[in-house]
mmCIF entry with sequence, helices, sheets and N, C-alpha, C, O atoms, coordinates in Angstrom:
data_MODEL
# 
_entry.id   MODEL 
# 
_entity.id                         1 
_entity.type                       polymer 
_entity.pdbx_number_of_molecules   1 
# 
_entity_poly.entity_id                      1 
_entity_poly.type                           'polypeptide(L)' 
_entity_poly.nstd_linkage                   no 
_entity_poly.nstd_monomer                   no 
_entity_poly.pdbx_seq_one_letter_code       
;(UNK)(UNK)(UNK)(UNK)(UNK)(UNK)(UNK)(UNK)(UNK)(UNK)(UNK)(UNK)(UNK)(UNK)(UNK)(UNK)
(UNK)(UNK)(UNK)(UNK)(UNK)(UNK)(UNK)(UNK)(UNK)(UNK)(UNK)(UNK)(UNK)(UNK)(UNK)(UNK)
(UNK)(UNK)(UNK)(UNK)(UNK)(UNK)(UNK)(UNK)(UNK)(UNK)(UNK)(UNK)(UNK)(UNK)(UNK)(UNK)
(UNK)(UNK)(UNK)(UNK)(UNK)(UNK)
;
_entity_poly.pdbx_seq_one_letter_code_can   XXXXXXXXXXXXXXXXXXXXXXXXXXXXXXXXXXXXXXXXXXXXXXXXXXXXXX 
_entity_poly.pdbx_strand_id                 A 
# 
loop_
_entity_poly_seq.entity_id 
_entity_poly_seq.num 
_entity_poly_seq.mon_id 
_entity_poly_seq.hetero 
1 1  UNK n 
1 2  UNK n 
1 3  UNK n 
1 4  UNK n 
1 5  UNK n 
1 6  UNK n 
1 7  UNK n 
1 8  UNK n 
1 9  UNK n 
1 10 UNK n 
1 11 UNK n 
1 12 UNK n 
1 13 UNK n 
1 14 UNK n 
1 15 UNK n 
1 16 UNK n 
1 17 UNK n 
1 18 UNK n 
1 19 UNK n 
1 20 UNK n 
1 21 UNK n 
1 22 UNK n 
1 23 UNK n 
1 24 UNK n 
1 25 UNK n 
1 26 UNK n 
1 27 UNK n 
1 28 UNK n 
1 29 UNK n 
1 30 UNK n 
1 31 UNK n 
1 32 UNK n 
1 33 UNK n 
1 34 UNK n 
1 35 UNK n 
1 36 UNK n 
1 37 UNK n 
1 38 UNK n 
1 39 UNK n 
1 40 UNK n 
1 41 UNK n 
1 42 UNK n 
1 43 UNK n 
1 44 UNK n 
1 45 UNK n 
1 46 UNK n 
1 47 UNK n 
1 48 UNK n 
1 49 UNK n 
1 50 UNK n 
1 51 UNK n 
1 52 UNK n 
1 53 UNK n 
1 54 UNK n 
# 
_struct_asym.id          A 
_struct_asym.entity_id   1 
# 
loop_
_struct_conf.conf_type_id 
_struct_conf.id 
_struct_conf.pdbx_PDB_helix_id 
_struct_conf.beg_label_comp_id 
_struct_conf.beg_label_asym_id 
_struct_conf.beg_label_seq_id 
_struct_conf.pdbx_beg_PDB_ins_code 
_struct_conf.end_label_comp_id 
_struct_conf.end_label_asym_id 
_struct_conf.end_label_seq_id 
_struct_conf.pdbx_end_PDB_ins_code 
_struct_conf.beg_auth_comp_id 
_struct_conf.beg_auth_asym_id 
_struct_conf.beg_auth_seq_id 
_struct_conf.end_auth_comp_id 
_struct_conf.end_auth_asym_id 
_struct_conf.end_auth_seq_id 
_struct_conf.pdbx_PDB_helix_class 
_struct_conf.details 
_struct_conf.pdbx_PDB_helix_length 
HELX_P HELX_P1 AA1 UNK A 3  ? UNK A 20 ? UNK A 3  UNK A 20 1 ? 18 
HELX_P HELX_P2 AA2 UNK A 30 ? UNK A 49 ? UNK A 30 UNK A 49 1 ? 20 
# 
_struct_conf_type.id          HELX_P 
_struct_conf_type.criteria    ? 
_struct_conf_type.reference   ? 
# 
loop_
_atom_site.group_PDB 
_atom_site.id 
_atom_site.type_symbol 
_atom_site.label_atom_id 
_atom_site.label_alt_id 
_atom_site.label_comp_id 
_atom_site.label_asym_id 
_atom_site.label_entity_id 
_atom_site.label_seq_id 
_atom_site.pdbx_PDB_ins_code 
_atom_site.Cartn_x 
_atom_site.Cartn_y 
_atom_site.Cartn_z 
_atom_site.occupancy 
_atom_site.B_iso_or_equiv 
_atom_site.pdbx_formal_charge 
_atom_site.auth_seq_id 
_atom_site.auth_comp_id 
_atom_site.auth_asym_id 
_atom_site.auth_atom_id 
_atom_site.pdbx_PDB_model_num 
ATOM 1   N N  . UNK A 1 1  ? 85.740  94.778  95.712  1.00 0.00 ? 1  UNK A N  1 
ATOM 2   C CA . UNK A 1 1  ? 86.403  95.713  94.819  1.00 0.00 ? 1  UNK A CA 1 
ATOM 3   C C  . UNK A 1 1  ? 87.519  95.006  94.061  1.00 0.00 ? 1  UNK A C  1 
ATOM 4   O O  . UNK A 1 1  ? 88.350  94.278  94.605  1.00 0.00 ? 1  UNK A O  1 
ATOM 5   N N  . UNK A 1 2  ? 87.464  95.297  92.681  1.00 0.00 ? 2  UNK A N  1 
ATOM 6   C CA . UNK A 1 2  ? 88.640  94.627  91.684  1.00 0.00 ? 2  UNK A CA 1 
ATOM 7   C C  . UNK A 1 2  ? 90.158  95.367  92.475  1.00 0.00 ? 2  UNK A C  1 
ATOM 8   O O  . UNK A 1 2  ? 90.244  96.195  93.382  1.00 0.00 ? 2  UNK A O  1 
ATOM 9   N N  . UNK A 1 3  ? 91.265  94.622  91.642  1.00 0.00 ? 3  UNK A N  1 
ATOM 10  C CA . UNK A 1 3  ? 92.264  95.620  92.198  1.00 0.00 ? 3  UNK A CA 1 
ATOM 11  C C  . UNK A 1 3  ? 92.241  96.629  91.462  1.00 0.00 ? 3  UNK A C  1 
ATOM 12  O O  . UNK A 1 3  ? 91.902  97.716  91.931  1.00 0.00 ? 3  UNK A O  1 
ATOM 13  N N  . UNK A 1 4  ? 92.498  96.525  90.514  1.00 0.00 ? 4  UNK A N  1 
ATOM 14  C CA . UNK A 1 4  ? 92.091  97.974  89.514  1.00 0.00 ? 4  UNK A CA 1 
ATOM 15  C C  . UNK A 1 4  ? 91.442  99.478  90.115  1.00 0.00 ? 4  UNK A C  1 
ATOM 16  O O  . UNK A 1 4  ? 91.959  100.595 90.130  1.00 0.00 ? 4  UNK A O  1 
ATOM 17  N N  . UNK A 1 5  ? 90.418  99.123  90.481  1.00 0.00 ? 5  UNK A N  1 
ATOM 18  C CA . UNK A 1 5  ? 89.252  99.589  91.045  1.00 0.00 ? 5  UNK A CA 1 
ATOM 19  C C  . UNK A 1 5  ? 90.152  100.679 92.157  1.00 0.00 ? 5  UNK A C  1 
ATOM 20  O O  . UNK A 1 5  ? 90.268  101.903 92.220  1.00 0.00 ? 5  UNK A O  1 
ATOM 21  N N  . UNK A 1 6  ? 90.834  99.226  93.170  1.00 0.00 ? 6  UNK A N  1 
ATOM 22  C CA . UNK A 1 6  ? 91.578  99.781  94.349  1.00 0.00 ? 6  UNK A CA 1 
ATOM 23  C C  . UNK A 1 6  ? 92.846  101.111 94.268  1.00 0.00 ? 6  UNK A C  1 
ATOM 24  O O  . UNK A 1 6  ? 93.038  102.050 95.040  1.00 0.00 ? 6  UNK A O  1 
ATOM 25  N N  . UNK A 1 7  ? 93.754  100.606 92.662  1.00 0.00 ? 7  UNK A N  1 
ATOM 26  C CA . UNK A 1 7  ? 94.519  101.586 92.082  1.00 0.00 ? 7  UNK A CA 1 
ATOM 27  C C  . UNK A 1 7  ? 94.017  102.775 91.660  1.00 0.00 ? 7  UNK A C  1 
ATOM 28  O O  . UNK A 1 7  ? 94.191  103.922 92.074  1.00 0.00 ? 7  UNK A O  1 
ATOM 29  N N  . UNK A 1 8  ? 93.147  102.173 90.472  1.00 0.00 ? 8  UNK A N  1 
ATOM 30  C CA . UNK A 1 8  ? 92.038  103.353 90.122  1.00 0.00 ? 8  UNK A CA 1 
ATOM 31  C C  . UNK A 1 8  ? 92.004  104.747 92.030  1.00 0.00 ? 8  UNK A C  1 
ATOM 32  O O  . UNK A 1 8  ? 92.690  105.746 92.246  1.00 0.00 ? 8  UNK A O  1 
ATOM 33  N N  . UNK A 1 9  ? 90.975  104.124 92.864  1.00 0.00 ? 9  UNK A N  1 
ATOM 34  C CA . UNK A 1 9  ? 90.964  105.263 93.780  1.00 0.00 ? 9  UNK A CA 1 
ATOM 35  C C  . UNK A 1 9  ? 91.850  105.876 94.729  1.00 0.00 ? 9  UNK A C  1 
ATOM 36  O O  . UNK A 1 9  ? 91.577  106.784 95.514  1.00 0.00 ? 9  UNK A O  1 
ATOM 37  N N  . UNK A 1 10 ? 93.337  105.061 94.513  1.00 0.00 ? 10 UNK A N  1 
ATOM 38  C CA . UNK A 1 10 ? 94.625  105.152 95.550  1.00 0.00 ? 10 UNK A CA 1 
ATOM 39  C C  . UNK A 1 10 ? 95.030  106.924 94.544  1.00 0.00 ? 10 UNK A C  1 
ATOM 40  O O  . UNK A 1 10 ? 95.231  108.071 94.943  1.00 0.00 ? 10 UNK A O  1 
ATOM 41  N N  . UNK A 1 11 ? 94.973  106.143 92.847  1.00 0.00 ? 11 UNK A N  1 
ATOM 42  C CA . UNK A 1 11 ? 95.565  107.634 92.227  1.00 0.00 ? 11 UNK A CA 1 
ATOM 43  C C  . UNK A 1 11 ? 94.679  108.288 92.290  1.00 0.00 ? 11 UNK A C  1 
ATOM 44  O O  . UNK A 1 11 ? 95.146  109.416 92.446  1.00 0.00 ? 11 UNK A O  1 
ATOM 45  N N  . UNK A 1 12 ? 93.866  108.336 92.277  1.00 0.00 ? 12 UNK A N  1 
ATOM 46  C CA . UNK A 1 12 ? 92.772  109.280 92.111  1.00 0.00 ? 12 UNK A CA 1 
ATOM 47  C C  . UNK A 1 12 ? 92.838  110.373 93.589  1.00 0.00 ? 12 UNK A C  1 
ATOM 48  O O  . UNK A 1 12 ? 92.561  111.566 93.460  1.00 0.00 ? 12 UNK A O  1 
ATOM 49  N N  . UNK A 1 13 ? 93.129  109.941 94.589  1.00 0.00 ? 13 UNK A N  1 
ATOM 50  C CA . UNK A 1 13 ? 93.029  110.445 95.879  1.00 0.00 ? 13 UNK A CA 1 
ATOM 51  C C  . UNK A 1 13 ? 94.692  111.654 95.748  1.00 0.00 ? 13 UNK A C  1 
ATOM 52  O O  . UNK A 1 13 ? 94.920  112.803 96.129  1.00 0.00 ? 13 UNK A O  1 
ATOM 53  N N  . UNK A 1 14 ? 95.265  110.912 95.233  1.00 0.00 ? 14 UNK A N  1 
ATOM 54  C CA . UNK A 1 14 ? 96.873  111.804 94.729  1.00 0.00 ? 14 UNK A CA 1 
ATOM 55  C C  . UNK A 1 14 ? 96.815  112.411 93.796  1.00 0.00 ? 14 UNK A C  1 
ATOM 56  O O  . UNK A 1 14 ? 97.696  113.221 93.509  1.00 0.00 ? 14 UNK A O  1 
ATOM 57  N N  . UNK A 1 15 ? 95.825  112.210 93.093  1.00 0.00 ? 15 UNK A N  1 
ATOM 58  C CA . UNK A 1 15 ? 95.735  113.521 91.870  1.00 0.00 ? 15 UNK A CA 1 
ATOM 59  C C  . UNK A 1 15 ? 94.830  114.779 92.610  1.00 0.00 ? 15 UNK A C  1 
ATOM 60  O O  . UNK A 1 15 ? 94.869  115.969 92.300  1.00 0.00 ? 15 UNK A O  1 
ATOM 61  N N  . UNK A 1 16 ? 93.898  114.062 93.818  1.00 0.00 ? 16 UNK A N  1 
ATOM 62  C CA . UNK A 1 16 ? 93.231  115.224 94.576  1.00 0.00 ? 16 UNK A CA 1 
ATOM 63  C C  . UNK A 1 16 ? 93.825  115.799 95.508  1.00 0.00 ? 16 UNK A C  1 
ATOM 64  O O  . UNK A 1 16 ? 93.486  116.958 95.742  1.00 0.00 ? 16 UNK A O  1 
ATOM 65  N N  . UNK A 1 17 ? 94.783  115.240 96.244  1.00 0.00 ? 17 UNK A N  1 
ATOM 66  C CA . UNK A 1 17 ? 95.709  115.571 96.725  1.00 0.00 ? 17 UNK A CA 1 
ATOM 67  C C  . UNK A 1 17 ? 96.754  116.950 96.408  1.00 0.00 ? 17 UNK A C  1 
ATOM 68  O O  . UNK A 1 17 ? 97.099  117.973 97.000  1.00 0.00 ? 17 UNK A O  1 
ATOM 69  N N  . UNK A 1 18 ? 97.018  116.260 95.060  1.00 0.00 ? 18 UNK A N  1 
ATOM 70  C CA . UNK A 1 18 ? 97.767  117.401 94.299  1.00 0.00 ? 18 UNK A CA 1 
ATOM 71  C C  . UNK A 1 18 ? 97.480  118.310 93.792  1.00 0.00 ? 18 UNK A C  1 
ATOM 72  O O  . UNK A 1 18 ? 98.337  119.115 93.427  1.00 0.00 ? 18 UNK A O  1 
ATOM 73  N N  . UNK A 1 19 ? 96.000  118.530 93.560  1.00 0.00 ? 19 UNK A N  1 
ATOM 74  C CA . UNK A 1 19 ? 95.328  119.677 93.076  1.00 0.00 ? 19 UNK A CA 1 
ATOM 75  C C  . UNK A 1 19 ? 94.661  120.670 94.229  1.00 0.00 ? 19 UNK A C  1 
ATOM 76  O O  . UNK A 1 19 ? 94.380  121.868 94.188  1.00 0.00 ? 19 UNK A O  1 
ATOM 77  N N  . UNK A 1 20 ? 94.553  119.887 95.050  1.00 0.00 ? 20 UNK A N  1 
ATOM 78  C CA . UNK A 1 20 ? 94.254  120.475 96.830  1.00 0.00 ? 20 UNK A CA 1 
ATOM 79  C C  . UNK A 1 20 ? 95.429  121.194 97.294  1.00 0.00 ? 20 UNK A C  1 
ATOM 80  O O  . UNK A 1 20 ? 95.262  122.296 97.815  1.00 0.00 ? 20 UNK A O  1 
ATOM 81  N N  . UNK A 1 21 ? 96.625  120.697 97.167  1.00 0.00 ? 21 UNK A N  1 
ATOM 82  C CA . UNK A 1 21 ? 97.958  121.269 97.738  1.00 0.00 ? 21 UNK A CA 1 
ATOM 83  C C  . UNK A 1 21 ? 98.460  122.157 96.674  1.00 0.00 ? 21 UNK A C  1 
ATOM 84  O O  . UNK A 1 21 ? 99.598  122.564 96.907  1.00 0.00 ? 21 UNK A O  1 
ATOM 85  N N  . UNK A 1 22 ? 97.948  122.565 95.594  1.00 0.00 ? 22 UNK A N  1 
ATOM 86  C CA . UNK A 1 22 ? 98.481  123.869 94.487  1.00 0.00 ? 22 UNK A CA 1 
ATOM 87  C C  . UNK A 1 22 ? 98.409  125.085 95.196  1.00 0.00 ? 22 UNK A C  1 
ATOM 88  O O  . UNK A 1 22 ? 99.224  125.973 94.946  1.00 0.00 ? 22 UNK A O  1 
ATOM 89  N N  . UNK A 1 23 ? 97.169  125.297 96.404  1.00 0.00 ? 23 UNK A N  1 
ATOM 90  C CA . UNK A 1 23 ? 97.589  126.974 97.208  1.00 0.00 ? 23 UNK A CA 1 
ATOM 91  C C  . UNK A 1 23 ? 98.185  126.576 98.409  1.00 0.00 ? 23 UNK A C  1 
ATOM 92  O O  . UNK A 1 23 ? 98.612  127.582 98.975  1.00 0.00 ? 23 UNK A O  1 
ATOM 93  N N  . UNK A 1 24 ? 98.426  125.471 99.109  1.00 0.00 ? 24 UNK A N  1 
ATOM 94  C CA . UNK A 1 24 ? 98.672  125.995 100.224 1.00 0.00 ? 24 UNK A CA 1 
ATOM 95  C C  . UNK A 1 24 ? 100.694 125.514 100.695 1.00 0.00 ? 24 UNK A C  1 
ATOM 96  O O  . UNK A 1 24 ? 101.351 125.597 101.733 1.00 0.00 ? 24 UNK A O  1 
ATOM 97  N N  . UNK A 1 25 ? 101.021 125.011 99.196  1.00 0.00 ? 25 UNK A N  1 
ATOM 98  C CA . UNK A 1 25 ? 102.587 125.156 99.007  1.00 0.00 ? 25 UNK A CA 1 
ATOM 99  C C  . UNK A 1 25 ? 103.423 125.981 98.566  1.00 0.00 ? 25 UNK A C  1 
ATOM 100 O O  . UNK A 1 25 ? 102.911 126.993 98.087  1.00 0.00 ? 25 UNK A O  1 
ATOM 101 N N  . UNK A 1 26 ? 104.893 125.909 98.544  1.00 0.00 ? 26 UNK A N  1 
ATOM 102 C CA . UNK A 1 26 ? 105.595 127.205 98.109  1.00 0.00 ? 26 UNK A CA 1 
ATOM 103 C C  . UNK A 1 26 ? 106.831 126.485 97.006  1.00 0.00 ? 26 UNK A C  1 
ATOM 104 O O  . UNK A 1 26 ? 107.674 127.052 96.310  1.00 0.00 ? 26 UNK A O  1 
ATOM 105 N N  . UNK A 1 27 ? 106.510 124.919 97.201  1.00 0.00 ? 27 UNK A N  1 
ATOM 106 C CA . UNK A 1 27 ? 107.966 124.171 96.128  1.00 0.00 ? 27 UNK A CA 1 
ATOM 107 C C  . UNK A 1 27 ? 107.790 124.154 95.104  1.00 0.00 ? 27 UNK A C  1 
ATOM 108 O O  . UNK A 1 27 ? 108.843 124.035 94.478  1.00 0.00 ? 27 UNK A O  1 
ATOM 109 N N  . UNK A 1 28 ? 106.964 124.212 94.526  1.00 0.00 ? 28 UNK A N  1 
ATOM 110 C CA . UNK A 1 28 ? 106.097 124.105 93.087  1.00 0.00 ? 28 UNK A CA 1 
ATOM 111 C C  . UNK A 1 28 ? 104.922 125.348 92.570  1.00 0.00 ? 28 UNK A C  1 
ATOM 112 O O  . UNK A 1 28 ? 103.855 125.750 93.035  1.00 0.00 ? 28 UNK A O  1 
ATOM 113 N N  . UNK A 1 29 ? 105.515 125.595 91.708  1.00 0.00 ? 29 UNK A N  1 
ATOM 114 C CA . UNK A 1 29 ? 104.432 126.723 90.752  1.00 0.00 ? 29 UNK A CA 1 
ATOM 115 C C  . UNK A 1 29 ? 102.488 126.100 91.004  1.00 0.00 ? 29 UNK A C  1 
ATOM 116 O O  . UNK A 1 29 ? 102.055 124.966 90.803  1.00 0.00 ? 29 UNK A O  1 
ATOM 117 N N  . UNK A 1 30 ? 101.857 127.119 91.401  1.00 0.00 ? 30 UNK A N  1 
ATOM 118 C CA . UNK A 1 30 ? 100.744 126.474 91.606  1.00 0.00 ? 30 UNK A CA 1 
ATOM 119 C C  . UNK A 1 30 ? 100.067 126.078 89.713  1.00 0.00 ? 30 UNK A C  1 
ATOM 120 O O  . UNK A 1 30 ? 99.070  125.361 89.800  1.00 0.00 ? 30 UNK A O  1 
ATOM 121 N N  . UNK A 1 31 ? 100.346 126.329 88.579  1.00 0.00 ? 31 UNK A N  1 
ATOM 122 C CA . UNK A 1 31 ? 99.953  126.104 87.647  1.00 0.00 ? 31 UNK A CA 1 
ATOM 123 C C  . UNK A 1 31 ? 100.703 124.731 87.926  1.00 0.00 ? 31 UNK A C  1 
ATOM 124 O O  . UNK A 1 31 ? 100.080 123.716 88.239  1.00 0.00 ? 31 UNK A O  1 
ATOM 125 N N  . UNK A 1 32 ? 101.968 124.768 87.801  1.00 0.00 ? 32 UNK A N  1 
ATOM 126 C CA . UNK A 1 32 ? 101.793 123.147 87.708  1.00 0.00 ? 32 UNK A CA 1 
ATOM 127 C C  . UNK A 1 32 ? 101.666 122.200 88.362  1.00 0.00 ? 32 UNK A C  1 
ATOM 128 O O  . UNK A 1 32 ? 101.648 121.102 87.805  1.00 0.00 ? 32 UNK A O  1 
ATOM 129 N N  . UNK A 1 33 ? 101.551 122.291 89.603  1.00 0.00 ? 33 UNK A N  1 
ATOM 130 C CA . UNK A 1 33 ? 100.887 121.562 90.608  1.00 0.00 ? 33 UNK A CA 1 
ATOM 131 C C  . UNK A 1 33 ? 99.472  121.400 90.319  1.00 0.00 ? 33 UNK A C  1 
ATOM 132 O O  . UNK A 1 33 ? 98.962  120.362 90.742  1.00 0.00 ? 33 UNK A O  1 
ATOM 133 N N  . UNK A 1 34 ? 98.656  122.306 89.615  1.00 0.00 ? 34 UNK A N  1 
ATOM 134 C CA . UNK A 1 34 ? 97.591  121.837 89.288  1.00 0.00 ? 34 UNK A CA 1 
ATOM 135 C C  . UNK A 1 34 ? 97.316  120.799 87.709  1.00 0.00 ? 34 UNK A C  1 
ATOM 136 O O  . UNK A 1 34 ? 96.284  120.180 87.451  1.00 0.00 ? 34 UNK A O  1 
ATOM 137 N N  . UNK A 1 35 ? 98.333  120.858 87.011  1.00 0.00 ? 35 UNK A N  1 
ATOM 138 C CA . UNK A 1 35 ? 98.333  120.451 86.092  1.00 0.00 ? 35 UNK A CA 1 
ATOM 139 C C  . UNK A 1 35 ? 98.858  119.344 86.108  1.00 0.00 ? 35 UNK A C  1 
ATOM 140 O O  . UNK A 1 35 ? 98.784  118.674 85.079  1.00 0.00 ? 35 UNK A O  1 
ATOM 141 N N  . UNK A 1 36 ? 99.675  118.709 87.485  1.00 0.00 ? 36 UNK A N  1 
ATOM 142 C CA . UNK A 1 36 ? 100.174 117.399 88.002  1.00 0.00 ? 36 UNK A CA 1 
ATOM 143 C C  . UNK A 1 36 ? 99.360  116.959 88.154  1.00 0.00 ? 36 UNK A C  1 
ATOM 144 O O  . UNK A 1 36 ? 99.199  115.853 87.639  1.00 0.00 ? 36 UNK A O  1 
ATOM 145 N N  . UNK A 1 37 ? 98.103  117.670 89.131  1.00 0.00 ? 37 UNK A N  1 
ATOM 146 C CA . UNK A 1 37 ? 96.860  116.882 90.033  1.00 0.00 ? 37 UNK A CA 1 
ATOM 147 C C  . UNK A 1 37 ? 95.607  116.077 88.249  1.00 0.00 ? 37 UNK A C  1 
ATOM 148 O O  . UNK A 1 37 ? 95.101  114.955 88.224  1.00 0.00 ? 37 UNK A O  1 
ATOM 149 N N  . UNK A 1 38 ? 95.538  116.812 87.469  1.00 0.00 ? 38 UNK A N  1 
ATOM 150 C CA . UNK A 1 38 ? 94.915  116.583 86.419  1.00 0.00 ? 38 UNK A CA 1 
ATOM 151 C C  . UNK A 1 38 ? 95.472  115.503 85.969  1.00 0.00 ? 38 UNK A C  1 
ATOM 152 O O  . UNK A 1 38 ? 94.834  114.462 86.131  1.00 0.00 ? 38 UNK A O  1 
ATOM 153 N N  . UNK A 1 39 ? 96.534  115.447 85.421  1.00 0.00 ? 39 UNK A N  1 
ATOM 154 C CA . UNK A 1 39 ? 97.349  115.128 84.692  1.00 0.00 ? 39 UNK A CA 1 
ATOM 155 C C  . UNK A 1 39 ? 96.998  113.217 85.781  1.00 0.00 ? 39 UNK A C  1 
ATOM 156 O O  . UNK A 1 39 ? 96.290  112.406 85.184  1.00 0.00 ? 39 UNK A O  1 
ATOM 157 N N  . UNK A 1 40 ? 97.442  112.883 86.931  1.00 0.00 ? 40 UNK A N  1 
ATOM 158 C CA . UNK A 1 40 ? 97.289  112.094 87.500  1.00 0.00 ? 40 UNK A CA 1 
ATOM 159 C C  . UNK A 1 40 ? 96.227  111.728 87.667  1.00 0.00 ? 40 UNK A C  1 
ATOM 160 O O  . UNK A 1 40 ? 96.178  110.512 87.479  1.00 0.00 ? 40 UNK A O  1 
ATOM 161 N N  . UNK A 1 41 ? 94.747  112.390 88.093  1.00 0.00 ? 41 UNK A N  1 
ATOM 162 C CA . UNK A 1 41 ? 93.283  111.895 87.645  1.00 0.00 ? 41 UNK A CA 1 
ATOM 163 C C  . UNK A 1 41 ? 93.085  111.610 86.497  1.00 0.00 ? 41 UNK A C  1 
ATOM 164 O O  . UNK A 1 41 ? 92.303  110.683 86.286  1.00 0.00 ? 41 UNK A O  1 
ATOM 165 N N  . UNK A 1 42 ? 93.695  112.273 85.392  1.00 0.00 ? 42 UNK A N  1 
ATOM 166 C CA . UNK A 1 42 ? 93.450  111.685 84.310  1.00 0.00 ? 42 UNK A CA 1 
ATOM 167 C C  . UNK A 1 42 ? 93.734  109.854 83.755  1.00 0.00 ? 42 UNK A C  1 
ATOM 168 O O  . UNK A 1 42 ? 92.908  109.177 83.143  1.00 0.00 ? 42 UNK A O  1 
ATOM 169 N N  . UNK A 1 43 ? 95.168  109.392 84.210  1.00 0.00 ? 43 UNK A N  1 
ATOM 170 C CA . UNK A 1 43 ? 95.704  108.627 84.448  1.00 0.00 ? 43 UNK A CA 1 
ATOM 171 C C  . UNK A 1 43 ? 94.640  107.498 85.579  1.00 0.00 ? 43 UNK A C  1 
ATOM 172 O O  . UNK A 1 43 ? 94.503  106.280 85.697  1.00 0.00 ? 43 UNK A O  1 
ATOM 173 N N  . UNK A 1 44 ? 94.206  108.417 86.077  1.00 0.00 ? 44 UNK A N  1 
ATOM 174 C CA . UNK A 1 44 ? 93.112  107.133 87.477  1.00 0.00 ? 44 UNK A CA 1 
ATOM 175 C C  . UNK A 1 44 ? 92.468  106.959 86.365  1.00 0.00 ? 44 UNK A C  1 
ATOM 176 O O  . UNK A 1 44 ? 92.546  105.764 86.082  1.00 0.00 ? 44 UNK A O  1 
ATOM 177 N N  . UNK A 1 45 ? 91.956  107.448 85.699  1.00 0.00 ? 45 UNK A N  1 
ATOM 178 C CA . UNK A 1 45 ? 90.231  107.463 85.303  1.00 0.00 ? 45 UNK A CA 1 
ATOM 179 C C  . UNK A 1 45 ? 90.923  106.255 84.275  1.00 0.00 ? 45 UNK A C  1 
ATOM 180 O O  . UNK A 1 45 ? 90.413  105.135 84.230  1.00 0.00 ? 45 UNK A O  1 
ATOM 181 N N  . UNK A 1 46 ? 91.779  106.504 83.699  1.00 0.00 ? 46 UNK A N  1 
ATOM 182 C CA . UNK A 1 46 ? 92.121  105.514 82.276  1.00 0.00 ? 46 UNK A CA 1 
ATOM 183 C C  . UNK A 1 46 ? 92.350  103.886 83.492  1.00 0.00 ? 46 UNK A C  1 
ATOM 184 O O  . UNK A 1 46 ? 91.673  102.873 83.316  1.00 0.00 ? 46 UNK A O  1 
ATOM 185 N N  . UNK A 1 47 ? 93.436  104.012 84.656  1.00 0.00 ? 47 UNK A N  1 
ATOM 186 C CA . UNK A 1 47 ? 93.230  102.732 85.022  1.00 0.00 ? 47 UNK A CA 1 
ATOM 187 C C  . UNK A 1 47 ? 91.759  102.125 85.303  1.00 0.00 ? 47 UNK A C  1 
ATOM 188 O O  . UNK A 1 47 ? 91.539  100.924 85.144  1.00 0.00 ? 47 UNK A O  1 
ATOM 189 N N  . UNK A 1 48 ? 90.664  103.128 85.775  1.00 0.00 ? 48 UNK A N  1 
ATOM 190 C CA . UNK A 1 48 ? 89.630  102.294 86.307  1.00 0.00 ? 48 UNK A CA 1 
ATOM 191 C C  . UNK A 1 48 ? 88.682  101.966 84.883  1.00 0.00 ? 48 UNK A C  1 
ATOM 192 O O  . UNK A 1 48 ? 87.606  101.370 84.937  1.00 0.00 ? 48 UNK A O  1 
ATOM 193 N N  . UNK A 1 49 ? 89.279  102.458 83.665  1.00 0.00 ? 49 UNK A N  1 
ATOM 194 C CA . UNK A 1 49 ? 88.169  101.546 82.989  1.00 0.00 ? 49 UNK A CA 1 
ATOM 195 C C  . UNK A 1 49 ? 89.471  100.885 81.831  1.00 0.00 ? 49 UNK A C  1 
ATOM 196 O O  . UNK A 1 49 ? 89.213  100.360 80.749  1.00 0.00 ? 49 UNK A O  1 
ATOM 197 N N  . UNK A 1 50 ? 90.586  101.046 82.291  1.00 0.00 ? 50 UNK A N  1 
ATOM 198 C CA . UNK A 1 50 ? 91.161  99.563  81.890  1.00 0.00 ? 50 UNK A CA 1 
ATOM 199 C C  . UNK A 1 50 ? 91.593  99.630  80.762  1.00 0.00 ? 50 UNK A C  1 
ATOM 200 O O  . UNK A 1 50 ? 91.670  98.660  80.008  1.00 0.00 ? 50 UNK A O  1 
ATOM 201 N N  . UNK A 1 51 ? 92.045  101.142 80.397  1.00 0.00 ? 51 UNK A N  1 
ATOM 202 C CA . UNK A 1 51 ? 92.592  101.107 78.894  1.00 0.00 ? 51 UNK A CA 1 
ATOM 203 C C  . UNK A 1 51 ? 94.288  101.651 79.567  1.00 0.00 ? 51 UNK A C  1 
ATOM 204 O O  . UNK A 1 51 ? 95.092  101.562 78.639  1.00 0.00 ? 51 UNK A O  1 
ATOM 205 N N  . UNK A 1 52 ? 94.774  102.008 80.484  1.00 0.00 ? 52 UNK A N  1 
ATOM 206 C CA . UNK A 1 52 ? 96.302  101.701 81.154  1.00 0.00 ? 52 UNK A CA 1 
ATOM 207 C C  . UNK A 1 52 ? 95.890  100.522 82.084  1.00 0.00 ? 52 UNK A C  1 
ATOM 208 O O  . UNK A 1 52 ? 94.987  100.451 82.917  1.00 0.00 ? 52 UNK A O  1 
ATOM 209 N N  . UNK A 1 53 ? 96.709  99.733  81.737  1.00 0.00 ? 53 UNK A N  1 
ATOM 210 C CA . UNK A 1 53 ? 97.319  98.657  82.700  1.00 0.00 ? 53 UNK A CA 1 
ATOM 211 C C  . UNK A 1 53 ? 98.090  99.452  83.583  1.00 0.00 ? 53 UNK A C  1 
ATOM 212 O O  . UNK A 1 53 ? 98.808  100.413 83.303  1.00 0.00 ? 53 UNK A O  1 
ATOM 213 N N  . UNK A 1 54 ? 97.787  98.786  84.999  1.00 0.00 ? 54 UNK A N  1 
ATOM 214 C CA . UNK A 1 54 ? 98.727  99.186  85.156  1.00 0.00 ? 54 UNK A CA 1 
ATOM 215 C C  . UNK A 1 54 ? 98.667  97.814  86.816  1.00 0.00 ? 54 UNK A C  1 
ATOM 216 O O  . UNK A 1 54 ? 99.626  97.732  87.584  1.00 0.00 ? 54 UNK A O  1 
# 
């Protein structure tokens, strides 16, 4: 596995993370907790094909 690859699925697991934990928290509005979790897969998907460096 590239490292990329490795970043790519570290965020990706925290954007699922964060979209998993939108019902079952009380610190954060579940709209935007879900719109964090997106918002951060979106961000994976751009590292694993390499248009964010990161």
């Amino acid at each position: 596995m590239d490292s990329s690859d490795v970043k790519a699925l570290l965020l990706g697991l925290l954007g699922t993370f964060l979209t998993l934990q939108a019902y079952n928290q009380t610190y954060m509005d579940t709209t935007y907790c879900m719109l964090l979790g997106f918002v951060v897969l979106l961000v994976a998907w751009g590292v694993k094909e390499g248009v964010i460096p990161l």
